[in-house]
N, C-alpha and C positions, 0 to 999 in steps of 0.2 A: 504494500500500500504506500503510494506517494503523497508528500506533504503537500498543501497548497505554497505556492510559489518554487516549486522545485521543475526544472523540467525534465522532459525526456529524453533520452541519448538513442540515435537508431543506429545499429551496427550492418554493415554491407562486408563484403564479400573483399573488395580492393581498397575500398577507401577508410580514411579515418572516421574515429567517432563522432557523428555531425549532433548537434543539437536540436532537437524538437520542439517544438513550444504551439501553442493555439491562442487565439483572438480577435476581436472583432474587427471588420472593415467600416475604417471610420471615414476617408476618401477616395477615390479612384476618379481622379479627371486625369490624370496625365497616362498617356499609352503605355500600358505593358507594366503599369507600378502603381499599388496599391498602398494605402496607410495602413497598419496593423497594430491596434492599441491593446497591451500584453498586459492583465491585472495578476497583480500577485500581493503577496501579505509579507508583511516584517514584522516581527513583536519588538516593540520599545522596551530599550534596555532597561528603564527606572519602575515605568507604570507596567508591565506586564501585558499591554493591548495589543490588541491584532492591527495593524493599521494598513488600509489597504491602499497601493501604490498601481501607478502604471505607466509603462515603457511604450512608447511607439518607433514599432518599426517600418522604413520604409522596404515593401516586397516586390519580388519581382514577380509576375502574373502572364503569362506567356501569352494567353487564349483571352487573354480580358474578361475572362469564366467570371470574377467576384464582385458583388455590386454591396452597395454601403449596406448596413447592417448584418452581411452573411459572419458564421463562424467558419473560421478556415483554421489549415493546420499549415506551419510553416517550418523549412527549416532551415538552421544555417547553411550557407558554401560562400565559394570564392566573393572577393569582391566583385561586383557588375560595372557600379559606377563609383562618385564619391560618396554617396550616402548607403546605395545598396547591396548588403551583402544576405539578403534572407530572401530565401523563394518560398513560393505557395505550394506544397504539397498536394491539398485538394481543398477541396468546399465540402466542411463538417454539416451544415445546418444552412440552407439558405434564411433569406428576412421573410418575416410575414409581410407581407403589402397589403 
């Protein structure tokens, strides 16, 4: 059983151990790259509370497959550009409309 804010590691056959992670699409105007906002939990050192944070990533989306609110699953590789080094796996959940 995994904690929340921990992610997943997927192992492959030739390559290294890439990082997994899932989140929602929070923009997608610009071609082929999506915003990916990653929530996770820290506990405060003093007060003991869960407080919950979150990372946005920019994703790479090949197919332009993801539209704002879907849950996707993402994971690290190479760098693409200066900001992007995380692609989109699949689409976990599309959005209700």
């Amino acid at each position: 059983m995994m904690a929340e804010g921990q992610t997943q590691v997927q192992e492959t056959s030739k390559r290294k151990l890439r990082r997994l992670d899932q989140g929602v699409v929070i923009a997608d105007g610009r071609n082929k790259t999506i915003k990916v906002a990653v929530e996770y939990m820290v506990k405060h050192s003093r007060y003991n509370k869960y407080l919950r944070k979150q990372i946005t990533h920019h994703v790479h989306d090949e197919q332009n497959e993801a539209k704002i609110g879907d849950t996707v699953e993402i994971m690290e590789c190479r760098p693409i550009s200066k900001t992007k080094n995380w692609r989109m796996v699949r689409v976990l959940k599309k959005a209700e409309v």
